[in-house]
DOLUMZA-314245 format. One record per residue (C-alpha): x, y, z. Coordinates in steps of 0.02 Angstrom, whole numbers, plus 50000, padded with zeros to 5 digits. Layout:
residues N
XYZ...
//
This chain:
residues 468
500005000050000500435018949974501125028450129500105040750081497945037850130496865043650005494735046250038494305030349978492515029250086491595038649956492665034249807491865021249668492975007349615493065010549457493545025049331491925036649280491975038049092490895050748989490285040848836490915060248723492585056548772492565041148699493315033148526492155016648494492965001148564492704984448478492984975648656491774988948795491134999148707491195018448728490855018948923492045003248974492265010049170494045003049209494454999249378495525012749485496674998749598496954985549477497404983249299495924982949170495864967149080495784977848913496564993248830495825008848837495955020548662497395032148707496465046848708495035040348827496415037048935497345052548911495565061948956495255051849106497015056849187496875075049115495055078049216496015069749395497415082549384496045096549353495965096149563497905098049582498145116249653498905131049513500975126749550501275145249488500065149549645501035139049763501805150049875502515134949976503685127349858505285132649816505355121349653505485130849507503515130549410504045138749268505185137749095505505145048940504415133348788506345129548714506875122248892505375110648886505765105048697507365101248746506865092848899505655081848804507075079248647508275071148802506705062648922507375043448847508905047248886509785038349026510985050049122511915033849191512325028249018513765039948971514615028248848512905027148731512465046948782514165055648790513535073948739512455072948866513615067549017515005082948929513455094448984513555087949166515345090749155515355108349105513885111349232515085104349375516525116249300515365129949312514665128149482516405123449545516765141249462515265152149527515635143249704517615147549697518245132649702520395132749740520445124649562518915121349471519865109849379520165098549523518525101249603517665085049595515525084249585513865076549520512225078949454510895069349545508965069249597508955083849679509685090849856509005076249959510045064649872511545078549868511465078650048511515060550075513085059349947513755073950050513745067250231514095048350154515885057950121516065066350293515655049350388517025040750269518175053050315517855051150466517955033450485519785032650389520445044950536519745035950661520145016150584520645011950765518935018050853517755014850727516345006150737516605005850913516425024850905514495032850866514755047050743513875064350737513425077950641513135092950704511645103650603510385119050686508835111550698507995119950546508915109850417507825102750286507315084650339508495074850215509475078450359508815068950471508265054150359510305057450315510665051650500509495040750528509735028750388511785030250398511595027450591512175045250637511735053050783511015069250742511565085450874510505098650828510585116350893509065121450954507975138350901508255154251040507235168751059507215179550888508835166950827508095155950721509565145650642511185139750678512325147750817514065144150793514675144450956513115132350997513935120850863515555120250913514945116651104514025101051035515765094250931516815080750988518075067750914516635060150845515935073850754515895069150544515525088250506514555104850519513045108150430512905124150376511355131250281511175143150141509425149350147508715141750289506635136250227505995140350367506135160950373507405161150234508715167150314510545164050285511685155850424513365162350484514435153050389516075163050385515705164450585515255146250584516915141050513518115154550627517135145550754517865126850706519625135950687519505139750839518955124750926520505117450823521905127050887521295122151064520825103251065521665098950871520025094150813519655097850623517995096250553517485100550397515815110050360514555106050229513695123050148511975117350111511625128049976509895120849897509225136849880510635150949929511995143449813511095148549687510615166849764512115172549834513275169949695512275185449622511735194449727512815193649870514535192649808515635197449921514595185850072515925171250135515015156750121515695143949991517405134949946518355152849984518355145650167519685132950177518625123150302517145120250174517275102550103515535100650010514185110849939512555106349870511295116349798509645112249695509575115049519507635112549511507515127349651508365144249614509225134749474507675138449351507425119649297505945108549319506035097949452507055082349457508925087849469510325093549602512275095149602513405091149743515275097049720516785094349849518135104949856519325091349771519635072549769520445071449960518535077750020517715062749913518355045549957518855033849798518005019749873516395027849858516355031849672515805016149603516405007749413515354998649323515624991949121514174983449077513484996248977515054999648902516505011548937517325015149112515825023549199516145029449364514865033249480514245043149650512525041249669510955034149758509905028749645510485021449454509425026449303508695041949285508385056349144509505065949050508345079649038508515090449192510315090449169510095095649015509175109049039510205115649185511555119749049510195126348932509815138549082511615139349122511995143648929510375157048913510765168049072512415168849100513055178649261512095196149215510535185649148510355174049320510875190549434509425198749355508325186649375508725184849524508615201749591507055202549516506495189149625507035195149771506215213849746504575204749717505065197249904505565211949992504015224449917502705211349961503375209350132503255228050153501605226150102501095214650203501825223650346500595240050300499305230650338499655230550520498845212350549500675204950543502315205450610503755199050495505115186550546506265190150395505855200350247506545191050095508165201250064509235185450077508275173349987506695177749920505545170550052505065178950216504125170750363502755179950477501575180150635500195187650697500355204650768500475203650962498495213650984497825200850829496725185750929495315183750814496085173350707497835164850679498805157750530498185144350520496605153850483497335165450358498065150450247496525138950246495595156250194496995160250058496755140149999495075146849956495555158349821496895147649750498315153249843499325139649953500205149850088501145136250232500605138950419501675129850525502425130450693504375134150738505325116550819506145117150972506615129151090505175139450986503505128050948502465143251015502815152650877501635151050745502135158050546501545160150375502905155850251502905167050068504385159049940504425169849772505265160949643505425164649440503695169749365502985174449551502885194349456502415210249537500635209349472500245189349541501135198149710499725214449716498605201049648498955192249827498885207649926497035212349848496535196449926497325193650087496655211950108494765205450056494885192050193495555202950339493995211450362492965194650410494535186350510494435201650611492465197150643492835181350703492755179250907494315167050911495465157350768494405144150708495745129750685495675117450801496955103950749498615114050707499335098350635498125093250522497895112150466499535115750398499535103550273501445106750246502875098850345504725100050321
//
């Protein structure tokens, strides 16, 4: 069975069909219902079956309305003909597809590039899935390292990795499935990300790394990672320990190369061994791709990168999963190719003025109070003004939901689960007009939130219908 419970109480058992749809079929007919859990025992014409799928995705919310998801929801029509030119090919297969792992190449040159790497040319990376898998390549590396410096302890010796507790939750599947113990640094007062002395308080000898976060997703907000990494020297010269930090970049590696160019955050700090970022987020391409890069082939152990010949050529391999498309990567140097620096730092920028006006905005209206205001990445987080008790945010999204718009409510994690926030990500397409589009209604609904006599959500949980 599917994780994942659907409302099958009211549901029939079989597929409605509308006999219009239909193209005659010799075996049932024009109004053949096949079943929805089990294979039919007959074919359906394609285009009855194309119309049937077509009308379930009709209740799928807008994605260009989804104000939750950082995933990019829009591309240029030549990205998508590419995309759809390269969806049969398998990126694993770089003997029969060589063009198309040369892209991935020059994509890894260029982020090793953007990111500063010592020497591009020895910088060593990978396409894959996305960040999730990214991450897990990235900490599979620090716990090797690990493990080679400490051959006479390990396994004996429990690692740890050391991450504030508002890292995304590949994080924690990360250390639960690699049997890592995870020391997270908890959420004080108006800090609501990592503290670097915190971190360096919770290292030991059996600390793997530091996890440092570009653009955390829950208030968007950059952490300290120039502070983070003084921090670890620090804790070096005194005890001799050395651990290496990871820059989680998923969203901010593609940001702050831009926008924030003279910010410390990537391989310019000796003590940054990895950095990920997500090529389907601020990258500009469809979902389904990532890159994770280490600063050179000392920060990637050989006996992880796998070689395989039976599908011809040397092919060696860091990765998760095995087959997967071409496409993404494709069109990650397609975007790479079309923007350049000047066309992604205008886009960007762009982005992130949508983010910082609508926060104002927002903010005028007096019902709010704002967390973070989108001028690192382009998402901000806010609460409830302190004399608002109507109605919460939990009210204000379900309300929003209404006309389309899917706005997060969710609460903070520890030391902060009081506090209570609406989440707003701008990405590429989110304009100025969809933004004053937004305001127009979250301003129609304030006057009948304010009518109400208390917030009207009873199960937090269950309202929120986003989790990290």
């Amino acid at each position: 069975m599917a994780l994942h419970k659907g409302s099958e109480k009211h549901e029939a058992r079989t597929v409605s069909v509308n006999p219009f749809f239909g193209e005659a079929n010799p075996v049932g007919g024009m109004t053949e219902a096949p079943p929805k859990h089990r294979l039919a025992d007959t074919p359906l014409p394609p285009s009855t079956a194309y119309q049937l799928v077509h009308d379930e995705l009709l209740l799928d919310g807008n994605s260009r309305l989804n104000l939750a998801t950082f995933v990019t929801t829009w591309m240029e029509p030549q990205a998508g003909v590419l995309m759809a030119e390269c969806r049969d090919k398998n990126m694993i297969d770089k003997d029969e597809y060589p063009r198309t792992a040369e892209l991935e190449r020059r994509c890894v040159a260029m982020l090793a590039d953007l990111w500063n790497a010592p020497d591009p040319s020895a910088a060593v990376g990978c396409s894959t899935t996305g960040s999730s898998e990214a991450c897990m390549l990235a900490g599979m590396a620090l716990k090797r390292r690990w493990a080679k410096r400490n051959a006479d302890r390990y396994p004996g010796a429990r690692p740890n990795l050391v991450m504030g507790i508002n890292v995304q939750v590949c994080w924690e599947k990360f250390c639960n499935f690699w049997e890592v113990e995870a020391r997270m640094v908890p959420m004080e007062g108006d800090r609501f990300h990592l503290d670097p002395q915190a971190a360096v308080a919770l290292c030991d000898e059996n600390t793997i790394g530091v996890v440092g976060i570009l653009g955390s997703t829950f208030d968007g907000s950059y952490e300290p990672i120039a502070d983070l990494c003084a921090a670890l020297d620090g804790l070096q010269e005194v005890t001799g320990l050395d651990v290496p930090v990871h820059v989680d970049g998923a969203s901010g590696a593609m940001v702050a190369p831009f926008l924030d160019e003279d910010l410390l955050w990537d391989f310019r700090l000796p003590r940054v061994a990895s950095i990920n970022t997500s090529g389907h987020k601020y990258g500009l391409v469809y979902p389904g791709v990532g890159w994770a890069l280490w600063r050179d082939k000392e920060a990637l152990p050989e006996e992880l990168v796998f070689r395989v010949n039976y599908l011809g050529g040397d092919m060696p391999t860091f990765a998760l999963n095995f087959s997967r498309p071409g496409a993404q990567v494709v069109a990650q140097y397609y975007t790479f190719l079309r923007l350049g620096r000047e066309g992604f730092r205008a886009v960007q920028q762009s982005t992130r003025d949508v983010a910082t006006s609508l926060a104002g905005k927002i903010e005028a209206l007096g019902d709010f109070r704002l967390l973070s205001r989108g001028d690192q990445l382009p998402v901000f987080a806010l609460t409830m003004a302190q004399d608002v008790t109507s109605y919460d945010v939990f009210d204000v999204s379900r309300r929003l939901r209404e006309h389309g718009w899917l706005v997060p409510a969710y609460t903070f994690p520890a030391n902060r689960e009081d506090l209570s926030v609406l989440r707003v990500v701008c990405r590429n397409g989110f304009s100025h007009d969809l933004a004053d589009l937004f305001v127009a209604d979250l301003t129609r609904l304030l006057p009948e939130l304010r009518r109400q006599q208390h917030p009207l959500t009873r199960d937090k949980k269950a309202a929120t219908g986003f989790h990290h």
